[in-house]
N, C-alpha and C positions, 0 to 999 in steps of 0.2 A: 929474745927468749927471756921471759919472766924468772927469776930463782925462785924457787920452793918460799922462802920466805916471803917476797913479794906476795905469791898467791896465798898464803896462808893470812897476811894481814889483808887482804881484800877480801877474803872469804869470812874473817871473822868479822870485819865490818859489814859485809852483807846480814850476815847471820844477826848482829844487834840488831841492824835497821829492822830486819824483818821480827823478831821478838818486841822491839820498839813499837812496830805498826799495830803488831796483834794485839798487845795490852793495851793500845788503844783501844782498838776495834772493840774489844772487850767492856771497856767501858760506857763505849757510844751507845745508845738508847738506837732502835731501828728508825725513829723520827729524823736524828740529828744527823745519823748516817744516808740516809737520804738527800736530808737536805747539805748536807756537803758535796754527794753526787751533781747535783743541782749547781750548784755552786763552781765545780770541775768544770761541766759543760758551758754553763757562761763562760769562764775562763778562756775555753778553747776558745770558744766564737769570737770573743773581743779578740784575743792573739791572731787567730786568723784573719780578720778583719784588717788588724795592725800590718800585719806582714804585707797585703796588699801593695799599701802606700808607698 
């Protein structure tokens, strides 16, 4: 069982990550953000690919 402090520092680092993501996303142009989309998906497939072996 987790103490209240535990979760309260997991949660608050969730909570930047997520603030972190956004002011990205906020900065990304809908071009760039794409092409990192793009970029995700290769990722998987080579990983996938990888894991086979």
């Amino acid at each position: 069982m987790e103490t209240r402090k535990q979760r309260m520092f997991k949660s608050s680092k969730a909570r930047r990550k997520r603030k972190a993501s956004k002011e990205l996303k906020d900065k990304l142009t809908k071009r760039e953000f794409a092409h990192l989309r793009h970029l995700r998906e290769k990722m998987k497939k080579i990983k996938a690919r990888q894991h086979t072996k």
